[in-house]
C-alpha positions, 0 to 999 in steps of 0.5 A, a space after each residue: 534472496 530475502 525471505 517471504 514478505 508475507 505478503 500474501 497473508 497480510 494482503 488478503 487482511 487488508 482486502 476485507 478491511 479495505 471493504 467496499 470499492 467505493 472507499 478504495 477509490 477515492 482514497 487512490 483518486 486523493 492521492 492521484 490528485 495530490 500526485 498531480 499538484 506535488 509531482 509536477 503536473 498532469 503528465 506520468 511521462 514527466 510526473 513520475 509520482 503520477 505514474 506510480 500512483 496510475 499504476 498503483 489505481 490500475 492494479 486496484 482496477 480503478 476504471 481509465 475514466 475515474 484515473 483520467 477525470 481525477 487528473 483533469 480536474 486536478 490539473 485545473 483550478 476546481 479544487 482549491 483542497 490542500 492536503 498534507 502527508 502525515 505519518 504516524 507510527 505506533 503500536 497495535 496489541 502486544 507491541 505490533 508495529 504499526 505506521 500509518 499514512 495519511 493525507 489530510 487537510 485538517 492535522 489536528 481532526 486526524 492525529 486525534 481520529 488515529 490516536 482514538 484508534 489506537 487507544 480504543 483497540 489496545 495499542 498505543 500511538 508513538 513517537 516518530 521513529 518508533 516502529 519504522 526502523 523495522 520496515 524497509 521501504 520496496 516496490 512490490 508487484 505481485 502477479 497471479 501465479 495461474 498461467 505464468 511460467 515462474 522461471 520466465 517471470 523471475 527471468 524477465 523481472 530481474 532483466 528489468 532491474 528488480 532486487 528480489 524475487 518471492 513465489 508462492 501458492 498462488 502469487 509471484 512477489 517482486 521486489 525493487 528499490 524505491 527508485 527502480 520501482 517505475 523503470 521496472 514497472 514499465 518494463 514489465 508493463 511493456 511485456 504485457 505483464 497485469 499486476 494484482 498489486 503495484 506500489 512502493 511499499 512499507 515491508 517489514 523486515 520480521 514477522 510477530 504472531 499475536 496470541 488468540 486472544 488478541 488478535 480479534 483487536 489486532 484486526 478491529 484497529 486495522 479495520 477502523 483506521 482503514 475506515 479512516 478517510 484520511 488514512 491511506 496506508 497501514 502498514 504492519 509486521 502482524 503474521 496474521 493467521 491463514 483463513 479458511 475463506 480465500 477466494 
């Protein structure tokens, strides 16, 4: 099996950059509603970029109420906003790679909000197809390790079709294809399985460690465009040093 995605590392990174719930959730209720007018409709049975984007709220403990009323409202005529998938890929300090995606409804405000960053911090945005060649889109669902049998998680996983399996300390990693990624989410689902995470991911296929002095700036770029409003995703290849503040 791969090696460890570090998942683990970099996800506790983005937890403080993501900061408070409030910006969380409406970044997941943008990209339900866009799920909603792209995918097909108000229904996950048959919008399957809906389910995966319900999931995605559920493990980030959006309540049932705000999923529900983001859809509703999407499924009507109330909001006439046209939002557009851009991603952009570029390099933090010492060549770390960075993608970025956004949905925005005003390319030009955005491309020149994500270019500042990047200048102001010490990297530098790039052209398409400059970092992504190192990352490898997967579906990944963690779960806390307390209370769970690793044998009979990883048993059950790939019973349902999952492609890789990671364990460590405290979580259980695993790993689909992109398109195996809803049949294994609702197979699990079905086995009463909670996630801490649960989307389609940018996974690196390799790790760079930054110098000490740079990597106060590595994380001031991370943090001001995950401050972004029409940032949704960053993505990188940073192994970021273990800190003593875990929950």
């Amino acid at each position: 099996m791969s090696g460890h995605s570090k998942w683990n590392n970099i996800k506790r990174k983005k937890e403080k950059t993501d900061g408070a719930k409030a910006k969380v959730f409406t970044k997941i209720g943008r990209e339900l509603a866009v799920a909603v007018k792209e995918g097909g409709g108000p229904d996950p049975a048959s919008n399957s970029k809906l389910k995966d984007c319900i999931a995605k709220a559920k493990a980030a403990n959006v309540p049932n109420d705000n999923i529900e009323r983001i859809i509703k409202k999407a499924a009507g005529d109330g909001d006439d906003t046209k939002y557009e998938n851009i991603v952009y890929e570029g390099y933090g300090p010492n060549g770390v790679a960075v993608i970025v995606e956004a949905l925005s409804d005003n390319r030009n405000r955005t491309a020149a909000d994500v270019r500042h960053s990047f200048d102001k911090f010490g990297g530098n945005l790039g052209t398409t197809g400059c970092v992504s060649f190192m990352f490898e889109q997967k579906g990944v669902l963690v779960i806390e390790r307390e209370d769970h049998d690793e044998d009979k998680v990883m048993e059950d996983a790939l019973e349902a079709g999952a492609a890789d399996f990671q364990a460590d300390e405290d979580v259980l990693e695993i790993y689909t294809e992109p398109d195996d990624f809803s049949g294994v989410l609702s197979d699990l689902t079905d086995k009463g399985y909670e996630f801490e995470t649960a989307e389609v991911q940018m996974v690196p296929s390799t790790y760079v460690k930054l110098p000490e002095d740079k990597e106060a700036s590595m994380q001031k770029l991370l943090d001001a465009l995950e401050d972004n409003d029409d940032v949704q995703n960053v993505w990188h290849n940073w192994e970021a040093p273990e800190t003593d503040d875990e929950e």
